[in-house]
C-alpha positions in Angstrom: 0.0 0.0 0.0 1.2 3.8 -1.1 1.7 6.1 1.9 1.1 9.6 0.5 0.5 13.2 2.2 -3.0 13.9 0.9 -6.1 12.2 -0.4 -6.1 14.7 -3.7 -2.7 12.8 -4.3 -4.5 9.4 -4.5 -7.7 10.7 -6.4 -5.2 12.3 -8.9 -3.1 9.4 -9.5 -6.7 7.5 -9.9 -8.1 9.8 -12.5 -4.5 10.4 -14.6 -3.5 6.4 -14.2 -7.0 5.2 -15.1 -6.3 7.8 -18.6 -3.4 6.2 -18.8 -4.6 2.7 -19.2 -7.6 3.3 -20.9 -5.1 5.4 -23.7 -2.9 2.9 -24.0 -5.5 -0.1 -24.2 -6.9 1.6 -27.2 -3.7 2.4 -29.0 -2.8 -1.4 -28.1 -6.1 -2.1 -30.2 -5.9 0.2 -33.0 -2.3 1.2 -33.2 -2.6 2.9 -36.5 -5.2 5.5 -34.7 -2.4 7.4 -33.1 -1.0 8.3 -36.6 -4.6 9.2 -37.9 -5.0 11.5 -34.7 -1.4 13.2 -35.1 -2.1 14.0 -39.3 -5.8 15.3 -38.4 -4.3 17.5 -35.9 -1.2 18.7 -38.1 -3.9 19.3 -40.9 -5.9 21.9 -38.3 -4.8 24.6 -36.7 -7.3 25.0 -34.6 -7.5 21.9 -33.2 -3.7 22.0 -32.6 -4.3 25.3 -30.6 -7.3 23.6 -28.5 -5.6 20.6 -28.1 -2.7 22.5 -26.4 -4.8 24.6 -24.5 -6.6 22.2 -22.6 -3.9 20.7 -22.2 -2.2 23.5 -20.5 -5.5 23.9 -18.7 -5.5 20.5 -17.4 -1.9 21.0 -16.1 -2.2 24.4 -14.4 -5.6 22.6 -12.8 -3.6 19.6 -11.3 -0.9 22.1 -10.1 -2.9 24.5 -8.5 -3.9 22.4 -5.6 -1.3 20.2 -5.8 2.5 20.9 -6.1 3.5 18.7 -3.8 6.7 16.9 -3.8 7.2 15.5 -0.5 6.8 11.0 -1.3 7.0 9.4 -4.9 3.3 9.5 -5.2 2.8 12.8 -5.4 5.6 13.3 -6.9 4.5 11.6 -9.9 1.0 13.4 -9.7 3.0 16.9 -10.0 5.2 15.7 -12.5 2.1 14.7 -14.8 0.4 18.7 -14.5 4.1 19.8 -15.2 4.2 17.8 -18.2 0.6 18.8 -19.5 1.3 22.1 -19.0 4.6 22.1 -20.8 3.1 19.6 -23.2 0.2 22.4 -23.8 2.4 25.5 -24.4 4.5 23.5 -26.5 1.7 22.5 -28.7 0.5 26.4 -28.8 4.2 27.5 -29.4 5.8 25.1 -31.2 3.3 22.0 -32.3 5.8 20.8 -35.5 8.0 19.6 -32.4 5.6 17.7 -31.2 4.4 16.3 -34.3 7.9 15.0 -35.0 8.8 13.6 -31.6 4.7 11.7 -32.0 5.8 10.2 -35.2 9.4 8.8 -34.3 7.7 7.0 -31.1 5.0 5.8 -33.4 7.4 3.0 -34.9 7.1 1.2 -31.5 3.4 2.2 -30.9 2.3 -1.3 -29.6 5.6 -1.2 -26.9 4.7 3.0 -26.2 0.7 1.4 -25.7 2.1 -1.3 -23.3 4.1 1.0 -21.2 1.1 3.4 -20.8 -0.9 0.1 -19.4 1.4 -0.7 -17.1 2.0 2.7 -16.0 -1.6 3.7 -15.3 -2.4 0.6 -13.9 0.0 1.1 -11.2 -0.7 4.9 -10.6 -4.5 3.5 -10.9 -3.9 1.2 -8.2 -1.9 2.9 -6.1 -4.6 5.7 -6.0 -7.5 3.1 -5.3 -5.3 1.5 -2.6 -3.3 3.7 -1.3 -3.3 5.9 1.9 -3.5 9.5 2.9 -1.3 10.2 6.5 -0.9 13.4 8.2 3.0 14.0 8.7 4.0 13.1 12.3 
């Protein structure tokens, strides 16, 4: 069981693991998806610039309440809003960067699809299971 600071901590690592598994789970399925999403995206402007803000959005709304740093859990959790956010203003700034680094990882989509399973299956779990304790 996961000994973290706060409950947000484990509800976070629930909701961004449980994304994580679901994401890769479907690009397990469909590999070729990814690649469809990444040219519809580079074909629209618009799309690129919403995608990035919400992800930005996303990012500064995990970091708001929670920048903590204090056990590996939520750790993690604040490493994920950082890279969102980063992830977002890159996409706003710079989304031809992004569009490159997406297709060289998409060569190994099935072992990038099986590493986001196991990944958000273990933040999943450790959300559902873990266990929020004041400091002593």
């Amino acid at each position: 069981m996961v000994h973290t600071l706060t409950v947000l901590t484990l509800r976070l690592a629930e909701a961004i693991g449980l994304f994580a598994l679901v994401a890769g789970l479907a690009m397990f399925v469909a590999p070729g998806r990814m690649a469809a999403i990444v040219d519809d995206m580079e074909r629209s402007a618009a799309a690129t610039y919403i995608y990035g803000a919400a992800l930005y959005v996303v990012g500064v709304a995990i970091l708001i309440p929670h920048h903590v740093t204090y056990d590996p859990l939520a750790l993690i959790v604040t490493l994920f809003g950082v890279a969102m956010l980063v992830e977002g203003l890159v996409m706003v700034a710079a989304p031809r960067f992004l569009f490159s680094l997406a297709r060289s990882l998409m060569a190994a989509s099935r072992l990038w699809a099986i590493v986001s399973i196991v990944a958000g299956l273990l933040l999943f779990l450790a959300g559902l299971t873990g266990r929020a304790d004041a400091l002593p």
